[in-house]
N, CA, C and O atoms as CSV, one atom per row, in Angstrom:
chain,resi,resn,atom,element,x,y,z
A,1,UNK,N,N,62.509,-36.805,-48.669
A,1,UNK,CA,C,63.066,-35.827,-49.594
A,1,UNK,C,C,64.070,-36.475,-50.546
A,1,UNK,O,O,64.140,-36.178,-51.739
A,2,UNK,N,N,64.651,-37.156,-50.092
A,2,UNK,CA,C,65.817,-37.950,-50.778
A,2,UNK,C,C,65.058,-39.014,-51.933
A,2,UNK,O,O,65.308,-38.999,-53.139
A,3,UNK,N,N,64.212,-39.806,-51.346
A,3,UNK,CA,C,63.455,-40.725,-52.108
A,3,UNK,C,C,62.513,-39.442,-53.073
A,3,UNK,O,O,62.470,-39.811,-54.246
A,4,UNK,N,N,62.124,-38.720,-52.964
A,4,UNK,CA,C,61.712,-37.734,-54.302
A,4,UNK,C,C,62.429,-37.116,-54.820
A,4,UNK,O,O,61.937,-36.439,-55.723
A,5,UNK,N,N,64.082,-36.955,-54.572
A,5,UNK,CA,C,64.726,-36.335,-55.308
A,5,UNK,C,C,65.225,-37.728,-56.417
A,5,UNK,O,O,65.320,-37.629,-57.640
A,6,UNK,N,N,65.438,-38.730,-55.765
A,6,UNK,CA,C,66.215,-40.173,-56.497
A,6,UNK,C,C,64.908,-40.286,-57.755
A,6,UNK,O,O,64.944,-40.248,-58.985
A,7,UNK,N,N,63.665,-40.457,-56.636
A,7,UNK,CA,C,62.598,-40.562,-58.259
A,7,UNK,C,C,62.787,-39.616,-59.716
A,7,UNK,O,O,62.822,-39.954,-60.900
A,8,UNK,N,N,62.894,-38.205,-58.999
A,8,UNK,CA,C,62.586,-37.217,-60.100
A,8,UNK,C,C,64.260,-37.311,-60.654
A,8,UNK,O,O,64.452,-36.668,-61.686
A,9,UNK,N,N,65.171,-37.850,-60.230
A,9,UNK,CA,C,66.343,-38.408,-60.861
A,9,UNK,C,C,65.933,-39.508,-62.005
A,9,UNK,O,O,66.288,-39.702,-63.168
A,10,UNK,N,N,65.481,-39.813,-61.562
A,10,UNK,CA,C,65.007,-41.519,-62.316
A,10,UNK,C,C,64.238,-41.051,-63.367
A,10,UNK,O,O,64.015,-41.775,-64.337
A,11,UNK,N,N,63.813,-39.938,-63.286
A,11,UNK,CA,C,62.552,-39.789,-64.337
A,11,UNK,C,C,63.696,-38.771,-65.136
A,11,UNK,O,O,63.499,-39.108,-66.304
A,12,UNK,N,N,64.702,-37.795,-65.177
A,12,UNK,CA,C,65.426,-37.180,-65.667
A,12,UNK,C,C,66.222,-38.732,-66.478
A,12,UNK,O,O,66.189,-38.414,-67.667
A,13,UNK,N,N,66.613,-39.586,-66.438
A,13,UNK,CA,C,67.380,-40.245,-67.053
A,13,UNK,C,C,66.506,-41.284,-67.618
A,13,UNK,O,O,67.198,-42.116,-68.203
A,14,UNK,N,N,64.937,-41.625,-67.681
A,14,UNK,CA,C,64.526,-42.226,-68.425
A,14,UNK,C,C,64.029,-40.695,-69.873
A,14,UNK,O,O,63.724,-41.145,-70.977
A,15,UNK,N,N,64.010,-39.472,-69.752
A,15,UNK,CA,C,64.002,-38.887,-70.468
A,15,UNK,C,C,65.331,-38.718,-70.992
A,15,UNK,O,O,65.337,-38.036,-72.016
A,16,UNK,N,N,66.369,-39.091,-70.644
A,16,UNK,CA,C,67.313,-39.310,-71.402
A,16,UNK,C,C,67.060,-40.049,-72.925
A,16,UNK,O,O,67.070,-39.673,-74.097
A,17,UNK,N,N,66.826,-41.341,-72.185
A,17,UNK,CA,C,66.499,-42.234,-73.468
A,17,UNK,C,C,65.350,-41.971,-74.192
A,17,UNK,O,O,65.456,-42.752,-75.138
A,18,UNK,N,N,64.574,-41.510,-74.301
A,18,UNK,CA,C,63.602,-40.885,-74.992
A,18,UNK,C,C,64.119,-39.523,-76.030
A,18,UNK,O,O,63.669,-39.493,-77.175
A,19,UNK,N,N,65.140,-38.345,-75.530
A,19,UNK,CA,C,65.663,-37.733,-75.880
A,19,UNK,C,C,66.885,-38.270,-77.025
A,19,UNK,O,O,67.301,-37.393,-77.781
A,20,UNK,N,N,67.362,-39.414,-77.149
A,20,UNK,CA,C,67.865,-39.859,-78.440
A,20,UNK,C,C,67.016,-39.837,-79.515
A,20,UNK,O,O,67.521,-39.546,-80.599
A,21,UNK,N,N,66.019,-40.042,-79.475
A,21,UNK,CA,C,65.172,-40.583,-80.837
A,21,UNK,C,C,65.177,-39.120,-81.156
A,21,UNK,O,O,65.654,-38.724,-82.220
A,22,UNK,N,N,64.553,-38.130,-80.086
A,22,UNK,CA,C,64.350,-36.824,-80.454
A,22,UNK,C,C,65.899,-36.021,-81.322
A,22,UNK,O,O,65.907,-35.059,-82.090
A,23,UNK,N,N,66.976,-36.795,-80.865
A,23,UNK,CA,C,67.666,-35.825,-81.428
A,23,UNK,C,C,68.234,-36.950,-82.220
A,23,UNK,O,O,69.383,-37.029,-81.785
A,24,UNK,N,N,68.093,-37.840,-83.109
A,24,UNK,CA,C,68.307,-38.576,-84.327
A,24,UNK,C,C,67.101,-37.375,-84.999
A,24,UNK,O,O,67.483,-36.608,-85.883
A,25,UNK,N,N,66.061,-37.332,-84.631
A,25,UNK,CA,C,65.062,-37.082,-85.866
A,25,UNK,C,C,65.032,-35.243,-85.931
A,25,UNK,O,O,64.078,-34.570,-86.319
A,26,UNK,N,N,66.251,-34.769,-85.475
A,26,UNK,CA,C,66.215,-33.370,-85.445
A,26,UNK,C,C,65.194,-32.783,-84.527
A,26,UNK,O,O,65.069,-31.587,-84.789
A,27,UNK,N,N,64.396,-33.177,-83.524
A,27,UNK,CA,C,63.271,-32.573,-82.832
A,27,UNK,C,C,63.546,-32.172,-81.441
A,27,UNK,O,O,62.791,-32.447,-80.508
A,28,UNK,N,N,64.532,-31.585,-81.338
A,28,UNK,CA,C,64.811,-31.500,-79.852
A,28,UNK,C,C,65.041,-30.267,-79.691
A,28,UNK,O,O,65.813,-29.617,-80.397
A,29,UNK,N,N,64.308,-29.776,-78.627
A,29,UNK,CA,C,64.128,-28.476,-78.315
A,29,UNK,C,C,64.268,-28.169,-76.697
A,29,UNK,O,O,63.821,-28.844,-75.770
A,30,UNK,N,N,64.986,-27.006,-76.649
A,30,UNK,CA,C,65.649,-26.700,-75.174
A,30,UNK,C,C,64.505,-25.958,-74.553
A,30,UNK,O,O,63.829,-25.312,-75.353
A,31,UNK,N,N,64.148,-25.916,-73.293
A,31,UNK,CA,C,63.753,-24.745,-72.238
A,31,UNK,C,C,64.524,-23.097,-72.900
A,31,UNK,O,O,65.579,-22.813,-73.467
A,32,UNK,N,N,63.384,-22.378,-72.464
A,32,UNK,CA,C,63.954,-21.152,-72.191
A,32,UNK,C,C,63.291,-20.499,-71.022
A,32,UNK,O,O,62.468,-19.584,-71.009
A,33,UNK,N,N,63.736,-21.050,-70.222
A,33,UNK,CA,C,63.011,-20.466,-69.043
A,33,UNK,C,C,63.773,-19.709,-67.521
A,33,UNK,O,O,64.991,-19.672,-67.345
A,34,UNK,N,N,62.891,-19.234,-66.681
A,34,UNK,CA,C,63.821,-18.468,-65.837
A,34,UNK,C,C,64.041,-20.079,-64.244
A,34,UNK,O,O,63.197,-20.919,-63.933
A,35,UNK,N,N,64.955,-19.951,-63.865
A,35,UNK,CA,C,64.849,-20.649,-62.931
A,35,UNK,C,C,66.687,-20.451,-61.637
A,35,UNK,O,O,67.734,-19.807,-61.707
A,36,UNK,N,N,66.171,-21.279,-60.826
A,36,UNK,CA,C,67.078,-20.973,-59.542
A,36,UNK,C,C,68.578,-22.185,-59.345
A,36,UNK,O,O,68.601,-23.174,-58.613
A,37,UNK,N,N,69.644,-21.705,-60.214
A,37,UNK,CA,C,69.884,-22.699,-60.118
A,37,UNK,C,C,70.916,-23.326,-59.091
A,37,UNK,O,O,71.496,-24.411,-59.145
A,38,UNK,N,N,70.973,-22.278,-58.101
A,38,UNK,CA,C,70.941,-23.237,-56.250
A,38,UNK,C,C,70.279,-24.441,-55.825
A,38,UNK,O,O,70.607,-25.457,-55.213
A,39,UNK,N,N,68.929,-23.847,-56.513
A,39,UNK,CA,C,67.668,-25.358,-55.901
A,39,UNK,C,C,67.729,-25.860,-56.917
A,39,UNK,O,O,67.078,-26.904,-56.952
A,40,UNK,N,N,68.183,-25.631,-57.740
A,40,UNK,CA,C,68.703,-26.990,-59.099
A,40,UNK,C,C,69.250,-27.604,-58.596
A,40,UNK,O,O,68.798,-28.561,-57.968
A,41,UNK,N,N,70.919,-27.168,-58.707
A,41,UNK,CA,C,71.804,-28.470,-57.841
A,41,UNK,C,C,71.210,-28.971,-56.621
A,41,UNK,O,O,71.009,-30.184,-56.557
A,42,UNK,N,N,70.828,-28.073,-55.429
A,42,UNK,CA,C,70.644,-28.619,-54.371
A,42,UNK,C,C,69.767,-29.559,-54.638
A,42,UNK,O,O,70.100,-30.593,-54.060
A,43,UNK,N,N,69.012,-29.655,-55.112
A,43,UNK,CA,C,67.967,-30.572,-55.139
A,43,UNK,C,C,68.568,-32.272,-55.998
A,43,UNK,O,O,68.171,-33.414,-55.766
A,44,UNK,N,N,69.274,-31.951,-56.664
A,44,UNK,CA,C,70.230,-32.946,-57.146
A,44,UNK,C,C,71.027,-33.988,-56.912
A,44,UNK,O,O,71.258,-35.055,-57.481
A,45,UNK,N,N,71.586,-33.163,-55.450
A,45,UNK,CA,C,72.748,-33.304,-55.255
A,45,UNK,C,C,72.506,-34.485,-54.381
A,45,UNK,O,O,73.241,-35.430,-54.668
A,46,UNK,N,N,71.286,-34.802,-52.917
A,46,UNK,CA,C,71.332,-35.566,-51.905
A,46,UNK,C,C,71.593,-37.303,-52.666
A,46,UNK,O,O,72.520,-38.040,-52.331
A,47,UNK,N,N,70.659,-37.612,-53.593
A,47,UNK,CA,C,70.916,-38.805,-53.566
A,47,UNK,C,C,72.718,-39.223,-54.382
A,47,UNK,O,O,73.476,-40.141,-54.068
A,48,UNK,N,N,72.945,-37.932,-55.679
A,48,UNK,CA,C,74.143,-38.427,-55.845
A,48,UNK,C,C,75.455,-38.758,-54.651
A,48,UNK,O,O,76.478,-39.417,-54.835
A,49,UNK,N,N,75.025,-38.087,-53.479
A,49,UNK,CA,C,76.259,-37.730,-52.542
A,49,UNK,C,C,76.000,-39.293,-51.741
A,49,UNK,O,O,76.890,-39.961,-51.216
A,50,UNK,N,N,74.787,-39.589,-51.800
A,50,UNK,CA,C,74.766,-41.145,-51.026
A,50,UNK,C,C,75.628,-41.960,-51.654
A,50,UNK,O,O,76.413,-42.654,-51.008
A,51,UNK,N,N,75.563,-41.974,-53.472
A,51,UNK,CA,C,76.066,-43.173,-54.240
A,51,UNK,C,C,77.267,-42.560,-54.094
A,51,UNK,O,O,78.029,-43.512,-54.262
A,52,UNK,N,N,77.928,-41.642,-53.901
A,52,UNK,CA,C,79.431,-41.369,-53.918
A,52,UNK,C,C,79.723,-41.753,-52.606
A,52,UNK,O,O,80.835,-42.241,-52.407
A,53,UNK,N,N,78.990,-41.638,-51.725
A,53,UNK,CA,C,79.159,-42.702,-50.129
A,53,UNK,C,C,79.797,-43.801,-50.192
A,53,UNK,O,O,80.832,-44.276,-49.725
A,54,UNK,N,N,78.542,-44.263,-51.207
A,54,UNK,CA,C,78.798,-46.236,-50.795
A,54,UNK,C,C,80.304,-46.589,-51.600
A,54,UNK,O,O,80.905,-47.650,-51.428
A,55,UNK,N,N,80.748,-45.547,-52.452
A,55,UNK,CA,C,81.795,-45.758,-53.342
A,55,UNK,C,C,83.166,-45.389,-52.530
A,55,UNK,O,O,84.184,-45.773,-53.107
A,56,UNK,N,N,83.401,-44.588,-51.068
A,56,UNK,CA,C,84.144,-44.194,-50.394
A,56,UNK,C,C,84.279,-42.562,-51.058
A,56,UNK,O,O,84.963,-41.683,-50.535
A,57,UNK,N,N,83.846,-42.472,-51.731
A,57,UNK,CA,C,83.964,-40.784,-52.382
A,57,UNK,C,C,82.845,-39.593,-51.324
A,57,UNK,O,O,81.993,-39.790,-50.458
A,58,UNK,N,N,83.410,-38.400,-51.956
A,58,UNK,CA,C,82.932,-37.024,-51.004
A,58,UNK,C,C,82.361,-36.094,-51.892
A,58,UNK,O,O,83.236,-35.420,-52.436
A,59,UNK,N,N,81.183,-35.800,-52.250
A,59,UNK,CA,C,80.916,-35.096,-53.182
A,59,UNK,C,C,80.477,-33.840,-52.132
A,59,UNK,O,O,79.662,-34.073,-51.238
A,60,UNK,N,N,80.934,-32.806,-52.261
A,60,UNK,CA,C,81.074,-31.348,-51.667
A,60,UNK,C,C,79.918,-31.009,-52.105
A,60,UNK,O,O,79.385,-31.627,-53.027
A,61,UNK,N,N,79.223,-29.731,-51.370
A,61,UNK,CA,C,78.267,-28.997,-52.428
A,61,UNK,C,C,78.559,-27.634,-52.145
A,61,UNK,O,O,77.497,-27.027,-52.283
A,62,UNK,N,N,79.460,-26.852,-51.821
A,62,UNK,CA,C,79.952,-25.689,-51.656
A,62,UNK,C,C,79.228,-24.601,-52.941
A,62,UNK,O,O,79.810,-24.322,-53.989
A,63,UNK,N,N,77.881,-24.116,-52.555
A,63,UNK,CA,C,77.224,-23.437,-53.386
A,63,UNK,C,C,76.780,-22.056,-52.918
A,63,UNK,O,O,75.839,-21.518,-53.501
A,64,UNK,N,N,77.431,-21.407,-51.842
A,64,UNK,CA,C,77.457,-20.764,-51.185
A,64,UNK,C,C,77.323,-19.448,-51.974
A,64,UNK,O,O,76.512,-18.616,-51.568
A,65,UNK,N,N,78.380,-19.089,-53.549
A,65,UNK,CA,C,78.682,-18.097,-54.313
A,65,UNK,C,C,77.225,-18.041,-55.209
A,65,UNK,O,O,76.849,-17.027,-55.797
A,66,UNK,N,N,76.485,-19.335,-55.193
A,66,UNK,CA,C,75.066,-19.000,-56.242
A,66,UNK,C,C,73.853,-18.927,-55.439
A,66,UNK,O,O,72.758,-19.226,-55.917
A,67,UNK,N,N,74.029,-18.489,-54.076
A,67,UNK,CA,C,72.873,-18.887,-53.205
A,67,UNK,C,C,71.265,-18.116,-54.020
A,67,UNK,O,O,70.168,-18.635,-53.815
A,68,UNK,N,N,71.376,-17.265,-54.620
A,68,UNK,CA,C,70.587,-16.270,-55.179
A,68,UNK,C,C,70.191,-16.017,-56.543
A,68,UNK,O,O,69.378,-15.236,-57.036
A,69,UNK,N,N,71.255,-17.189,-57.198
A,69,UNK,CA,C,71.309,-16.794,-59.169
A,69,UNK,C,C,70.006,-17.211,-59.803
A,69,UNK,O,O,69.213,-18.076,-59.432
A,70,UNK,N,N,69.961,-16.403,-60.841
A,70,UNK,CA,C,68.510,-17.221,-61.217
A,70,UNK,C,C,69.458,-16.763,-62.513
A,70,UNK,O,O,70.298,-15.864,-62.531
A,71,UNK,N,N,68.939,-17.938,-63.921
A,71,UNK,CA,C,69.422,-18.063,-64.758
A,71,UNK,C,C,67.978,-18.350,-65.963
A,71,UNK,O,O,66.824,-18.713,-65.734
A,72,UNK,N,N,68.659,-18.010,-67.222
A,72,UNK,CA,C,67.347,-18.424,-68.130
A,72,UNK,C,C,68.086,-19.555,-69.192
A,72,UNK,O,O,69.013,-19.497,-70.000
A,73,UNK,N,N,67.214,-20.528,-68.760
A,73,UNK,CA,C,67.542,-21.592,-69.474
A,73,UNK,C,C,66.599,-23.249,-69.601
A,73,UNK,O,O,65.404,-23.458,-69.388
A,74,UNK,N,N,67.398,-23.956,-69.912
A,74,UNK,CA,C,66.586,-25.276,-69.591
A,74,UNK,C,C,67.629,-26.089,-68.092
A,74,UNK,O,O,68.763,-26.511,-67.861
A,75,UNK,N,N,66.336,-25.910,-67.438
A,75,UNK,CA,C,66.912,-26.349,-66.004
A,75,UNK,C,C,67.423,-28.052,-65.947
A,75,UNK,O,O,68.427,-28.546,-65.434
A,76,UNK,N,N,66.310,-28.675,-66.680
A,76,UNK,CA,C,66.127,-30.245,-67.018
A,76,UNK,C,C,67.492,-30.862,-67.795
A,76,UNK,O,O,68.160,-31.774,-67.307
A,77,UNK,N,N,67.730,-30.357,-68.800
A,77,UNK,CA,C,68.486,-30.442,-69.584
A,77,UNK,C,C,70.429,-30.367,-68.475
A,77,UNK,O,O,71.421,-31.095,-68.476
A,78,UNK,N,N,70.070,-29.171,-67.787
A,78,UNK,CA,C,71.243,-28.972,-67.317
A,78,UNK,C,C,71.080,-29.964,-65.828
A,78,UNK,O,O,72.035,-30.134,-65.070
A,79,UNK,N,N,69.774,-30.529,-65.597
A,79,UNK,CA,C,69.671,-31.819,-64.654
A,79,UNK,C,C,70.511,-32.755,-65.079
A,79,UNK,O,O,71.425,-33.308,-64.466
A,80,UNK,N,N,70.120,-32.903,-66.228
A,80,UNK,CA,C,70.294,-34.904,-67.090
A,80,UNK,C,C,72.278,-34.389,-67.397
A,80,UNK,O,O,73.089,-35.314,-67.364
A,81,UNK,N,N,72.695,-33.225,-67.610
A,81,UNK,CA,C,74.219,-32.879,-67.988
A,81,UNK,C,C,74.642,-33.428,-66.743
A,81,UNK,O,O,75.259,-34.490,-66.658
A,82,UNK,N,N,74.320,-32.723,-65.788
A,82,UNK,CA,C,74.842,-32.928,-64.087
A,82,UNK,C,C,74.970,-34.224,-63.484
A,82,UNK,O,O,75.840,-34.681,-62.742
A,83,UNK,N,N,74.180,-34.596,-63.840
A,83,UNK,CA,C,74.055,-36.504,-63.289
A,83,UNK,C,C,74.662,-37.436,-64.253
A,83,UNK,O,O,75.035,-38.565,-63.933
A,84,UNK,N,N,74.739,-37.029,-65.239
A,84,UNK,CA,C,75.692,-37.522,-66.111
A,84,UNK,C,C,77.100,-38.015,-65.913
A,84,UNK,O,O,77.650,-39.113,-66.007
A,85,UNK,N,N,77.518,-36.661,-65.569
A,85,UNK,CA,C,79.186,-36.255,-65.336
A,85,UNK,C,C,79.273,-36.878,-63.720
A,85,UNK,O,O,80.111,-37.672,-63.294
A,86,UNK,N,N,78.335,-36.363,-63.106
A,86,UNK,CA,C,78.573,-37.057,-61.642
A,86,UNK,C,C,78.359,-38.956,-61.017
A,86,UNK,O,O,78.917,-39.715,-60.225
A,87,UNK,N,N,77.458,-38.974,-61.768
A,87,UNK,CA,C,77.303,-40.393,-62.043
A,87,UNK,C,C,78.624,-41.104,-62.575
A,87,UNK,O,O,78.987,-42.246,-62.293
A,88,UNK,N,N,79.225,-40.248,-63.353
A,88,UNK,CA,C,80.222,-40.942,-64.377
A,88,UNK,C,C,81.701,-40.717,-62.895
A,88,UNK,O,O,82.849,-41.111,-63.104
């Protein structure tokens, strides 16, 4: 589970770099879609919490208040934001 969450990580941040050209040339376009975003983060979260391991850090996932939210948006987009900031 971890090794398919790190891949589909890996594949969120090589669409990163692909997503520059798109937004130099004005072509970038968001999701509008419905989705869960509990199993967003959760699904996110295992491999970042390893690399905050090896670093002596504690990344919490206290998601207890969104167990149920469903939101309309671009889920991907708010992937590549999340790993961003947490990575960083």
């Amino acid at each position: 589970s971890i090794i398919r969450n790190s891949a589909e990580n890996l594949l969120v941040i090589i669409n990163d770099i692909l997503d520059f050209a798109k937004l130099e040339s004005g072509k970038m376009e968001f999701e509008h879609i419905p989705f869960n975003i509990h199993s967003t983060i959760t699904n996110l979260l295992p491999p970042l919490q390893l690399k905050a391991k090896e670093k002596g850090l504690l990344l919490l996932d206290d998601l207890a208040d969104i167990h149920h939210s469903y939101l309309k948006g671009d889920p991907y987009r708010l992937t590549q934001v999340l790993i961003n900031l947490l990575n960083n």
